[in-house]
C-alpha positions as semicolon CSV with decimal commas, in nm:
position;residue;x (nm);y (nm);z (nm)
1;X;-3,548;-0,199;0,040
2;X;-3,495;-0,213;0,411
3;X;-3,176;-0,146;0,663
4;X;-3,098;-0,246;1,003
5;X;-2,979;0,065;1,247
6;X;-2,825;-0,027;1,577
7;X;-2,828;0,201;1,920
8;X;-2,963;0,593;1,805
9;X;-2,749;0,624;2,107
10;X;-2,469;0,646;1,901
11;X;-2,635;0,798;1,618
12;X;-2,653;1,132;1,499
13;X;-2,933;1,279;1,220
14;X;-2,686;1,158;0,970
15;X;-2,531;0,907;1,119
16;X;-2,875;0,634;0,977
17;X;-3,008;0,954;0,763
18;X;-3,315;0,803;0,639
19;X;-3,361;1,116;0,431
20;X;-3,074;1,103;0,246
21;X;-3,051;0,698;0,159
22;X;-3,431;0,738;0,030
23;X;-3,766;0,758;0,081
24;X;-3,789;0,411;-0,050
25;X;-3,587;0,262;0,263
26;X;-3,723;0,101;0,549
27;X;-3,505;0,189;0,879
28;X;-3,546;0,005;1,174
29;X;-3,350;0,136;1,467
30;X;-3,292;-0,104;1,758
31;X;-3,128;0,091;2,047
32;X;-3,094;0,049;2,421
33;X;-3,304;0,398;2,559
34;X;-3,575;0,427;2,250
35;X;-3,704;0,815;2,412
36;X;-3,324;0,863;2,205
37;X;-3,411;0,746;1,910
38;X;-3,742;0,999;1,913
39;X;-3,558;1,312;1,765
40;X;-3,415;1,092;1,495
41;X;-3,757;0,968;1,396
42;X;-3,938;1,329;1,428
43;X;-3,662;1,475;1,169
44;X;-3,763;1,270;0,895
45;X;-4,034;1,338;0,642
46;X;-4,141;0,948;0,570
47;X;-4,171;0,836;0,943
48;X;-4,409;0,565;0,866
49;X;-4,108;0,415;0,684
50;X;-3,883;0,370;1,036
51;X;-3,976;0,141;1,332
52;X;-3,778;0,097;1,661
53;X;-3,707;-0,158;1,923
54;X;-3,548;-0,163;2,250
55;X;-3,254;-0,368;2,232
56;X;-3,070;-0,464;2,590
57;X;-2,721;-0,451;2,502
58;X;-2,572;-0,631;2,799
59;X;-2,786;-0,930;2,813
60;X;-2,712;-1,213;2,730
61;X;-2,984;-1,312;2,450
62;X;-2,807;-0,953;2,314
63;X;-2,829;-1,202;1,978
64;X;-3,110;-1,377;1,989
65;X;-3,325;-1,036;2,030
66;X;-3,122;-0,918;1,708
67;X;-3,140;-1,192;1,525
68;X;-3,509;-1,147;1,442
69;X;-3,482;-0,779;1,364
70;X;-3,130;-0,866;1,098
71;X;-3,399;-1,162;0,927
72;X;-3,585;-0,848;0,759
73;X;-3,294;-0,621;0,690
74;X;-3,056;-0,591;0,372
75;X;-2,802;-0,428;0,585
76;X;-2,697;-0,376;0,917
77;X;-2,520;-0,059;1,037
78;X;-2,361;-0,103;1,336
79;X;-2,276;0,216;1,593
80;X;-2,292;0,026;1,898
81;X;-1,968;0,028;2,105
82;X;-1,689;-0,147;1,930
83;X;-1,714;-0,425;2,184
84;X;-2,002;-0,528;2,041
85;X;-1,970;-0,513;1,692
86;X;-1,840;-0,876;1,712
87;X;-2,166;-0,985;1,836
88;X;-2,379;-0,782;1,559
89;X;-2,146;-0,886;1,248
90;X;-2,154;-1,272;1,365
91;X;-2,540;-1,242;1,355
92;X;-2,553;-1,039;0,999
93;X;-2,239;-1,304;0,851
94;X;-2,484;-1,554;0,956
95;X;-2,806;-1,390;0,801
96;X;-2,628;-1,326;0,493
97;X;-2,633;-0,945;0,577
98;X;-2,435;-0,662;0,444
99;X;-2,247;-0,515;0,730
100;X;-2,148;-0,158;0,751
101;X;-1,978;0,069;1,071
102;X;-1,783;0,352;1,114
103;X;-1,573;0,140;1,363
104;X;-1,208;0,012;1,311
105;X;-1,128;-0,349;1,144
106;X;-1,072;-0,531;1,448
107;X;-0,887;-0,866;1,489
108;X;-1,245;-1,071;1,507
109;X;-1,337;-0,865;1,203
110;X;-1,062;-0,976;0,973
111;X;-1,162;-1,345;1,039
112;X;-1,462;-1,261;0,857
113;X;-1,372;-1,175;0,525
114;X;-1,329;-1,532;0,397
115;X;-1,666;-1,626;0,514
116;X;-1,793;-1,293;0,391
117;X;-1,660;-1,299;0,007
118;X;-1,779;-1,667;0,027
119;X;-2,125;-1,481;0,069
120;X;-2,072;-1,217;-0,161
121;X;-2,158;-0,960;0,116
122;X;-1,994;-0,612;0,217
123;X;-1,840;-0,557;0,534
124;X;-1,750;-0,201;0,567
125;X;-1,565;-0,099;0,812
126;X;-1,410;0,264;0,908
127;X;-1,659;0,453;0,678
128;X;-1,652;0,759;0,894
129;X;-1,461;1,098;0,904
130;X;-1,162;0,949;1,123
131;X;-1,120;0,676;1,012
132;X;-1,298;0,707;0,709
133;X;-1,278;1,032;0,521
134;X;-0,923;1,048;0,572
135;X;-0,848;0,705;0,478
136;X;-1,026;0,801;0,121
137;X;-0,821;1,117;0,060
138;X;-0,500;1,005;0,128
139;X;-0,561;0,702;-0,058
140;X;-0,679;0,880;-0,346
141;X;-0,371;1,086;-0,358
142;X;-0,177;0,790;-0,312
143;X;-0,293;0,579;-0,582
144;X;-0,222;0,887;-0,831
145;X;0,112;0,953;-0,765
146;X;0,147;0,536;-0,763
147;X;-0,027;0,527;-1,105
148;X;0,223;0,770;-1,214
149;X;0,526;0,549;-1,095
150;X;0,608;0,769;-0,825
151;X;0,694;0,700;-0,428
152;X;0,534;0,906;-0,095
153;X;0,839;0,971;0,077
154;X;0,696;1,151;0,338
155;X;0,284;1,113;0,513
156;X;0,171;1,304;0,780
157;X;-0,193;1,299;0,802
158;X;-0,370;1,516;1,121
159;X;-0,725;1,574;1,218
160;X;-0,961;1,709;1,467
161;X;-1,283;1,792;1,656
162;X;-1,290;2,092;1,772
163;X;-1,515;2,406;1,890
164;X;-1,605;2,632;1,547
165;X;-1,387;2,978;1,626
166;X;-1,681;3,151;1,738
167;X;-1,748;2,864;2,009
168;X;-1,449;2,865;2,136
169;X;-1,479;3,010;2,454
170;X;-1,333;2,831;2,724
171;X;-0,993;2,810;2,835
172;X;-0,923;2,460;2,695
173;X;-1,036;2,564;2,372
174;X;-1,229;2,218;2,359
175;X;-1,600;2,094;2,403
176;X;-1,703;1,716;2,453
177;X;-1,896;1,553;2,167
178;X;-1,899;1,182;2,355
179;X;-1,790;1,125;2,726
180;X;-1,479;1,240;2,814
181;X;-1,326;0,960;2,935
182;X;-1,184;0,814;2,663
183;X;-1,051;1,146;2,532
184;X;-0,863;1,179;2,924
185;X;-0,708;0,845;2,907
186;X;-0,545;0,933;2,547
187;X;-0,257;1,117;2,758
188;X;-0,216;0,735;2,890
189;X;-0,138;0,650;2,566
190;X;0,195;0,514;2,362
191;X;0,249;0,598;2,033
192;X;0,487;0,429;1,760
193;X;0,537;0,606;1,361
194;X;0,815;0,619;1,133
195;X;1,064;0,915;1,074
196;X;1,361;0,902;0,831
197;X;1,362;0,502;0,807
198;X;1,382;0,425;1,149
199;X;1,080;0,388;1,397
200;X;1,023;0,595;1,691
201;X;0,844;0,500;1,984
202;X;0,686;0,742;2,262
203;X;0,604;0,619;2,616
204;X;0,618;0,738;2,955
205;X;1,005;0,692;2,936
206;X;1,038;0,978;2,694
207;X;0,764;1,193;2,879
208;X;0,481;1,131;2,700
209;X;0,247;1,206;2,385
210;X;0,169;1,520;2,533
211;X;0,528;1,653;2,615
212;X;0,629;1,941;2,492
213;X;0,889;1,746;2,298
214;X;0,630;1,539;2,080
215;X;0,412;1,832;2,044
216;X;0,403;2,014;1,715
217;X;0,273;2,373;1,682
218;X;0,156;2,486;1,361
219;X;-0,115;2,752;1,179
220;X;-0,421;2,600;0,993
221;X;-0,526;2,810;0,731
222;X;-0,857;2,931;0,769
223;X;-0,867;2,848;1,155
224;X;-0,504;3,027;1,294
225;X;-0,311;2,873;1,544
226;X;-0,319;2,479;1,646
227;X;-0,135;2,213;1,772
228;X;-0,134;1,822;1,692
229;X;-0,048;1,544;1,944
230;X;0,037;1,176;1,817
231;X;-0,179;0,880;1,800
232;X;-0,147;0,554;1,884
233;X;0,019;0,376;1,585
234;X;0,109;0,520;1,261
235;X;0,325;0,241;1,136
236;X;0,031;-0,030;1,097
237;X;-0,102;0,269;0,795
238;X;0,202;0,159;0,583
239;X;0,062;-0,153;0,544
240;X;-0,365;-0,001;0,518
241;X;-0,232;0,268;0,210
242;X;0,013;0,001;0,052
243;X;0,320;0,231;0,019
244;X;0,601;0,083;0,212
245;X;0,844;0,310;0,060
246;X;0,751;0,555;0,283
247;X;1,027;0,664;0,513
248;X;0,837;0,900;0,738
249;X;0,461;0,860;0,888
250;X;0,273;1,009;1,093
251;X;-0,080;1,042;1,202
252;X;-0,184;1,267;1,409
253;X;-0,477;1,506;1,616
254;X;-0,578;1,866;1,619
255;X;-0,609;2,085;1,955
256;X;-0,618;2,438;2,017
257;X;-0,314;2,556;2,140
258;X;-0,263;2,440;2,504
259;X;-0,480;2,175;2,541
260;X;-0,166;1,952;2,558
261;X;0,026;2,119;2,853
262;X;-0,313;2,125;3,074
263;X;-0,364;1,748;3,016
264;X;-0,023;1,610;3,062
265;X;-0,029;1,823;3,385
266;X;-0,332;1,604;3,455
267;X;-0,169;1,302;3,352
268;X;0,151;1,374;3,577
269;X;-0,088;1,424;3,883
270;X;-0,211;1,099;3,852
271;X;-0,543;1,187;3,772
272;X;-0,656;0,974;3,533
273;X;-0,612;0,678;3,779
274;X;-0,899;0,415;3,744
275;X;-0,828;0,251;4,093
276;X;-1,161;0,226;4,271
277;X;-1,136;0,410;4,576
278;X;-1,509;0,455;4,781
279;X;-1,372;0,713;5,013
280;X;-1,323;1,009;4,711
281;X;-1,704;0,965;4,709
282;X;-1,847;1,269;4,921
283;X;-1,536;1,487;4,949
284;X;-1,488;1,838;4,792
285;X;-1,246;1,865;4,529
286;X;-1,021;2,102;4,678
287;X;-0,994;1,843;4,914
288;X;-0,937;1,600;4,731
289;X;-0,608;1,822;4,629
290;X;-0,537;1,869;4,944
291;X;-0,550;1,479;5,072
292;X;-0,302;1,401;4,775
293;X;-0,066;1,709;4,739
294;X;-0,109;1,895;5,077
295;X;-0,126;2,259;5,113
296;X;0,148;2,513;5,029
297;X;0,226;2,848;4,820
298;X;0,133;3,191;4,883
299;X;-0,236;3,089;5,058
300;X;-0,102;2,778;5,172
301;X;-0,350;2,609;4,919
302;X;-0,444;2,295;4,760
303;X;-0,347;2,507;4,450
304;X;-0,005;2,678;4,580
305;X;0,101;2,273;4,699
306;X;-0,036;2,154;4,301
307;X;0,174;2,399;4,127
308;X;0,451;2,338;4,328
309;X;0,390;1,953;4,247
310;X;0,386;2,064;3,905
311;X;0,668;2,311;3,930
312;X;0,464;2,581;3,760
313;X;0,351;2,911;3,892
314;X;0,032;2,930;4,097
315;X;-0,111;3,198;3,792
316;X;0,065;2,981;3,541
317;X;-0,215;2,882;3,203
318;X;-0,221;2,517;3,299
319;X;-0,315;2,582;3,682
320;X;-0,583;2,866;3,568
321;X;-0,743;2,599;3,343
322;X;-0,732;2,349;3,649
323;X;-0,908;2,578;3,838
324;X;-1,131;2,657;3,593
325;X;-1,301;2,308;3,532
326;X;-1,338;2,309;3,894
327;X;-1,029;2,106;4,031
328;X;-1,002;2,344;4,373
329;X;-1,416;2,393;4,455
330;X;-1,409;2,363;4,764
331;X;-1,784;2,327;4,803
332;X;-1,875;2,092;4,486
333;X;-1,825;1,750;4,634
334;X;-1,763;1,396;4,397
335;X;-2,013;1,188;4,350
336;X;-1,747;0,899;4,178
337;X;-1,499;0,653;4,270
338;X;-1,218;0,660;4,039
339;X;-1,005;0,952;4,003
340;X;-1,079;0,935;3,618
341;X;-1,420;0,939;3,643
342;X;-1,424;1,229;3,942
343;X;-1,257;1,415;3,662
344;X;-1,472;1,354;3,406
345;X;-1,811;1,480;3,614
346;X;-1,627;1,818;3,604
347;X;-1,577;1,805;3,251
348;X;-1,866;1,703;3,170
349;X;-2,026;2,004;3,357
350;X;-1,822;2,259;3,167
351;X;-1,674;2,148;2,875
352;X;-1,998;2,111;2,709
353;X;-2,206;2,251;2,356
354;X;-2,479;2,465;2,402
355;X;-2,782;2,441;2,167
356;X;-2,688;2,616;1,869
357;X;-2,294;2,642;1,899
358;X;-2,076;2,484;1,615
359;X;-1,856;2,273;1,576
360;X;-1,545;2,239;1,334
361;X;-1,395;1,948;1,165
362;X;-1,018;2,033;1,033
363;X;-0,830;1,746;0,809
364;X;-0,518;1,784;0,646
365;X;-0,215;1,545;0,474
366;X;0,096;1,640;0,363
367;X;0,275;1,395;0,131
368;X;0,636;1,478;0,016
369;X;0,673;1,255;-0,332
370;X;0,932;1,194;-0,504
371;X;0,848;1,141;-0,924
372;X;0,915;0,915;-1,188
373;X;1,221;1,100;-1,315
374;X;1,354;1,175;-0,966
375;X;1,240;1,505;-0,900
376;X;1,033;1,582;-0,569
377;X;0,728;1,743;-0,511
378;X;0,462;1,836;-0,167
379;X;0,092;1,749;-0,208
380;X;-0,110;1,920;0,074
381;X;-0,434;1,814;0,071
382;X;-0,685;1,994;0,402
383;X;-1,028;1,992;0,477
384;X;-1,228;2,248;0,720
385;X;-1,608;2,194;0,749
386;X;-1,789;2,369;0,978
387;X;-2,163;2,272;1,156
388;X;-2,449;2,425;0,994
389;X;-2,748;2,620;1,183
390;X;-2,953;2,425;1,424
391;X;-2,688;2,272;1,543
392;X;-2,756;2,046;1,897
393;X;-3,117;2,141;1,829
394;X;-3,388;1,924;2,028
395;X;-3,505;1,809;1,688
396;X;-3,184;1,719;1,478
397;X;-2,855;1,777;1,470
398;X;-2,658;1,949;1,173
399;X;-2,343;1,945;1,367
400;X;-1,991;1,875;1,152
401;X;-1,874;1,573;1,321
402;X;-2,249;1,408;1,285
403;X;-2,248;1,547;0,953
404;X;-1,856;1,398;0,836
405;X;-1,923;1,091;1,063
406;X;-2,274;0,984;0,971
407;X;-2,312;1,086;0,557
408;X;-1,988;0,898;0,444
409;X;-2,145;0,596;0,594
410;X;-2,502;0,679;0,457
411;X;-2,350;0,714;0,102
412;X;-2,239;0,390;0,121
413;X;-2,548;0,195;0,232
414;X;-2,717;0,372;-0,027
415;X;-2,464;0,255;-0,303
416;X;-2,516;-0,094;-0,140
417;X;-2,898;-0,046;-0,162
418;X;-2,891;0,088;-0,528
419;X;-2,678;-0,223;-0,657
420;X;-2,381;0,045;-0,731
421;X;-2,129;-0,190;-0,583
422;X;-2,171;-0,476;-0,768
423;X;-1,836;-0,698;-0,769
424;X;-1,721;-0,572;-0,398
425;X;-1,735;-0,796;-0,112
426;X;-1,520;-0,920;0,199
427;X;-1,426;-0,695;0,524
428;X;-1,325;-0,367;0,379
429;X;-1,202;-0,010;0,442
430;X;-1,313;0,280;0,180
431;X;-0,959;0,245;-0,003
432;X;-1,022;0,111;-0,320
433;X;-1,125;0,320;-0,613
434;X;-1,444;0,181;-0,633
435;X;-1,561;0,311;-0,247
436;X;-1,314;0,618;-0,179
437;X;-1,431;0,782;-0,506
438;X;-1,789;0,703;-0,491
439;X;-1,795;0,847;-0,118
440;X;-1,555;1,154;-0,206
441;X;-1,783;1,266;-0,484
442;X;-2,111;1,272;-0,293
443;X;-1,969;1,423;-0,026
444;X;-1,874;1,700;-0,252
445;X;-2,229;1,764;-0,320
446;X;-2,317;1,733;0,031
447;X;-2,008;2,053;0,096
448;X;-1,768;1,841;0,244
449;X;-1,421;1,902;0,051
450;X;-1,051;1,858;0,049
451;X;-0,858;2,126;-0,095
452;X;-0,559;2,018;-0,250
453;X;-0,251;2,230;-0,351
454;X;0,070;2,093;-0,504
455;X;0,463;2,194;-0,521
C-alpha cells in the first residue's frame, strides 16, 4: 500500500502519521524545504518505509514534477496552500488517485465530483478539526434528531485554538500556530448567519466582527471565561448539514477574553493595510505611530496621540497590549513594507509557543430542537482536548491542533487503504454516516471526545 504526502511544511506528526495508518504504508512526502520534512521522518519507527522529494511549488512544471511521484501512490493528501490544491487534485483525478485534504470544497473542487464518481475515487475534503471534526458532530446530532422526525431550530456551533490555561501568559491570551497574517486580516472580514428567520449581515457599516456589539461573552466549562467572534458565512452550512428549517445559525470562534477589543483597535488604526509602502522599511515603530497619529497625551507620545485616536485611556487594556507586542519601540526598527506585514514581524516575535507549552482545542454546538410531538429540547454537545507532553519538541509534535487536525485525516486514508469505504466516491465532506462515524469512533480511542448533554 503506498500514499502520496504533499509539503511537511504544512504537516504536523499527525497530520501524514505514518505510524498510525500502518507499518505496511509507503509515505512519500514531496515538500518545498525537505530539512522540514526531517523531524517527521526521525519520529517514525519504519523509516525505510517513507521517501521525500523536493517539490518547487511555484514553478511552473509544479505538475509535471508531481505527476511522477502521484503514478506510484494510492492516495494523495494534499496540505499545500489551498491555492494549490487545484493543481494537485487535477493531477490525482487524472491518475485515478484518491484525493484527501483538510482544506475547504472549493468552487474548482465541486467540478470534480462527476469526473470523480465516474472513477470511483474519494475526494475528501475538510477532514480536519475545523472544518472537519465539527462538521462530523453536528452532523451526527443532526441526523438523530432528523431520524426521529424532529427539526434544529436553533445551531450555533463555536471553536478555537488557543494557549492551554497554563500557557496562557501573555496579555492577548493567544499564541500563533501558522503566520499571523491571515489571523490579522480576519478583523477585515464580513460575516452573514441567520437569526430568527431573517439574515443578518455584519460589515464595516455596523462596526465590525469584532465590535463590541457582535461579540458574545460566555464561560466554557472546564476552561472559564471566553469570548467568540463571527465567521465569515454561516448561512452556506444550512445547505452543508441539510436542515433548512433552521431559523437561527451561527458559526463561530473562540478567544480569550479581550482579544477582540485589542484587534478591532488595530483594525480601526488602519493597520492591517496591505498598501506597499518602501519608506516604513527602516523606521522605528514608535515612529511609525508618530508619522501617522502625531504626538499628544500626558508625554506628548506616539501612545498619548494613539489613544486619543482611539478615544481610550493611555493605561486603558487595549493600549497596554499595543505596547506590549511592541507597537511604541522606539529602537526596534521594520524590516517590511506593508503595514500588515510590519505588524505581523512583531507578532511573530512575541506571540509565539515555546518548546514544551500546550495548546488547547475547545469545540462546542448548541442545537435548540424542537420534537416530533412538538415539545422542545437543547442538545449541547463540547469538546476540550488539550496537547500532550513533548509538545513543539525538535523531534515531533504532540500538540492538540496537530493532533485534531492531522488524525481525523489519517483515519480516513487508512479506511481508504483498508478497503473500509467501499461504495463511497465523488468530492466529499465527512457528513455522511459512513465517514463522520467511522472518524468519530477512532478518534475516541485516540482521546479526542465530544461530550454531549441534553434538555
Amino acid at each position: 500500500m503506498g500514499s502520496s504526502g504533499i509539503n511537511a511544511e504544512y504537516m504536523g506528526s499527525s497530520g501524514i502519521n505514518a505510524e498510525y495508518m500502518g507499518h505496511k504504508v509507503k509515505l512519500h512526502i514531496a515538500t518545498r524545504t525537505t530539512s522540514k520534512a526531517d523531524w517527521i521522518i526521525e519520529s517514525c519507527e519504519n523509516k525505510e518505509l517513507i521517501t521525500l522529494t523536493a517539490l518547487d511549488c511555484e514553478s511552473d512544471g509544479f505538475e509535471d514534477t508531481l505527476r511522477p511521484l502521484v503514478k506510484g501512490a494510492v492516495i494523495v493528501i494534499s496540505m499545500l496552500p489551498w491555492l494549490l490544491h487545484p493543481k494537485a487534485a487535477k493531477v490525482a483525478l487524472e491518475e485515478g488517485k484518491h484525493f484527501c485534504t483538510t482544506s475547504y470544497v472549493s468552487d474548482y473542487m465541486k467540478t470534480l465530483d462527476e469526473a470523480a464518481r465516474g472513477k470511483n475515487l474519494i475526494f475528501l475534503n475538510e477532514c480536519g478539526v475545523d472544518p472537519g471534526l465539527d462538521h462530523m458532530s453536528a452532523q451526527k446530532i443532526i441526523d438523530e434528531v432528523h431520524e426521529k422526525k424532529g427539526k434544529i431550530v436553533s445551531f450555533h456551533s463555536i471553536c478555537g485554538a488557543l494557549p492551554a490555561p497554563d500557557a496562557n501568559d501573555n496579555p492577548f491570551g493567544y499564541k500563533f500556530s501558522w503566520a499571523p497574517r491571515g489571523v490579522l486580516l480576519a478583523s477585515r472580514s464580513e460575516a452573514q448567519y441567520r437569526k430568527d428567520g431573517k439574515e443578518v449581515k455584519v460589515g464595516e457599516a455596523q462596526g465590525g466582527i469584532f465590535d463590541a456589539a457582535h461579540v458574545t461573552q460566555e464561560k466554557f466549562e472546564g476552561v472559564g471565561d471566553m469570548e467568540w467572534y463571527l465567521n465569515r458565512d454561516s448561512i452556506k452550512y444550512i445547505d452543508v448539514y441539510k436542515i433548512p428549517e433552521v431559523q437561527t445559525i451561527v458559526r463561530g470562534t473562540y478567544r480569550f477574553p479581550g482579544w477582540c477589543t485589542t484587534i478591532k483597535a488595530i483594525a480601526d488604526l488602519g493597520l492591517t493595510n496591505m498598501d506597499e509602502n518602501e519608506a516604513l522599511v527602516g523606521k522605528t515603530y514608535n515612529a511609525w505611530m508618530a508619522e501617522q497619529f502625531g504626538t499628544g497625551g500626558s508625554d506628548n507620545s506616539a501612545r498619548g496621540a494613539v489613544a486619543a485616536k482611539l478615544g481610550m485611556a493611555e493605561d486603558s487594556a487595549v493600549m497596554n497590549n499595543l505596547a506590549w507586542v511592541g507597537l511604541f519601540d522606539a529602537e526596534k526598527q521594520i524590516t517590511a513594507n506593508t503595514a500588515i506585514d510590519a505588524l505581523c514581524v512583531i507578532f511573530k516575535e512575541k506571540l509565539v509557543y515555546q518548546d514544551g507549552e500546550k495548546d488547547m482545542l475547545a469545540m462546542k454546538h448548541t442545537f435548540e430542537i424542537e420534537n416530533e410531538d412538538g415539545s422542545k429540547g437543547t442538545i449541547v454537545s463540547q469538546m476540550v482536548d488539550f496537547g500532550l507532553d513533548g509538545c513543539r519538541t525538535s523531534i515531533g509534535d504532540n500538540s492538540s491542533i496537530a493532533r485534531t487536525v492531522g488524525l481525523p485525516l489519517a483515519v480516513a486514508v487508512r479506511a481508504i487503504l483498508d478497503g473500509r469505504l467501499k461504495g463511497v466516491s465523488g468530492v466529499l465532506r465527512p457528513t455522511t454516516p459512513a465517514l463522520y462515524n467511522l472518524i468519530l469512533e477512532e478518534m475516541e480511542t485516540l482521546g479526542v471526545t465530544f461530550q454531549e448533554t441534553r434538555s
